[in-house]
ZAMARGU-4260 file (C-alpha; in steps of 0.2 Angstrom, whole numbers, plus 5000, padded with zeros to 4 digits):
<rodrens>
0) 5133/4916/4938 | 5131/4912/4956 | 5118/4900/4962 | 5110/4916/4974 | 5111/4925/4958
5) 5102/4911/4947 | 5088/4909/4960 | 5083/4926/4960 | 5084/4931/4943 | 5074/4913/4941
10) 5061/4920/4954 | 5059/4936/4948 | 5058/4929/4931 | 5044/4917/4938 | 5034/4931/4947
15) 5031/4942/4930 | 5028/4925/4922 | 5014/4919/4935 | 5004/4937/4932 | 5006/4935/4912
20) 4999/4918/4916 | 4985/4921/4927 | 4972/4925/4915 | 4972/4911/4904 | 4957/4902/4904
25) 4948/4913/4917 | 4930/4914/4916 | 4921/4926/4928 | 4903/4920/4939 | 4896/4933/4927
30) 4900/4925/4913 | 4895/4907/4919 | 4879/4914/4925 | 4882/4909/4943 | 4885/4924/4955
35) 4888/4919/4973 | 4878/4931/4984 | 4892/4943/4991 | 4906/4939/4980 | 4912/4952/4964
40) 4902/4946/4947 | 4921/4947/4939 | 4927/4935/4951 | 4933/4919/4943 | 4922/4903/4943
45) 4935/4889/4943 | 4954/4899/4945 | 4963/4880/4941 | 4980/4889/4950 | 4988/4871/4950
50) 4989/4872/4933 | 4994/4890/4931 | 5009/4889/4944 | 5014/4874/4933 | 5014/4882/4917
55) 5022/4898/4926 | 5036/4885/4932 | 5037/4877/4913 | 5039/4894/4903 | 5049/4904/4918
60) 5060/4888/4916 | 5061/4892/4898 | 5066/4909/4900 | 5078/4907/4913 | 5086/4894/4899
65) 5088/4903/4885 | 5096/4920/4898 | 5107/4906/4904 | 5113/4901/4889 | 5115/4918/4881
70) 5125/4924/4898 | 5135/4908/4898 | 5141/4909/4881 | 5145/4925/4880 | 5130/4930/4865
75) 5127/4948/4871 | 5142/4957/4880 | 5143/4974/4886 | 5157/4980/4871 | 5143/4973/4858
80) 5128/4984/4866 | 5138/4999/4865 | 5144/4998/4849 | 5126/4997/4841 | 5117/5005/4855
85) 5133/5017/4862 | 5129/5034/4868 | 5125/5048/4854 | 5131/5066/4857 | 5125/5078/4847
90) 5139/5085/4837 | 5147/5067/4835 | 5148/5057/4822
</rodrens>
């Protein structure tokens, strides 16, 4: 795999991560009972995004790993899809 490739599988990887992360830990100014005068009740008191681009880094990381170790040693080849998960047409057996 080629570095370009790496880095955008990595950040593409890394951008569903950071919107799986994002709501951890969220409480709204409706639910602490502080709304700021022109602001959405929903919106989020204290977002702590630090911490949730690092935990987005941390588990994108470990995703990316685990794709990289099952592309680098061969675990799931094309050859091996098809023959479990092949094309079925009515008629064949």
């Amino acid at each position: 795999m080629s570095k370009a490739t790496s880095i955008a599988l990595f950040f593409l990887i890394w951008w569903v991560v950071l919107f799986a992360v994002l709501p951890w830990g969220v409480r709204s100014q409706h639910e602490g009972g502080e709304v700021a005068p022109g602001t959405d009740p929903g919106a989020p008191v204290i977002p702590k995004l630090g911490r949730k681009l690092a935990w987005t880094t941390l588990v994108a990381g470990l995703i990316f790993a685990a794709f990289y170790i099952v592309y680098a040693q061969h675990l799931v080849t094309i050859d091996g899809l098809t023959a479990h998960f092949g094309p079925h047409f009515v008629g064949q057996d």
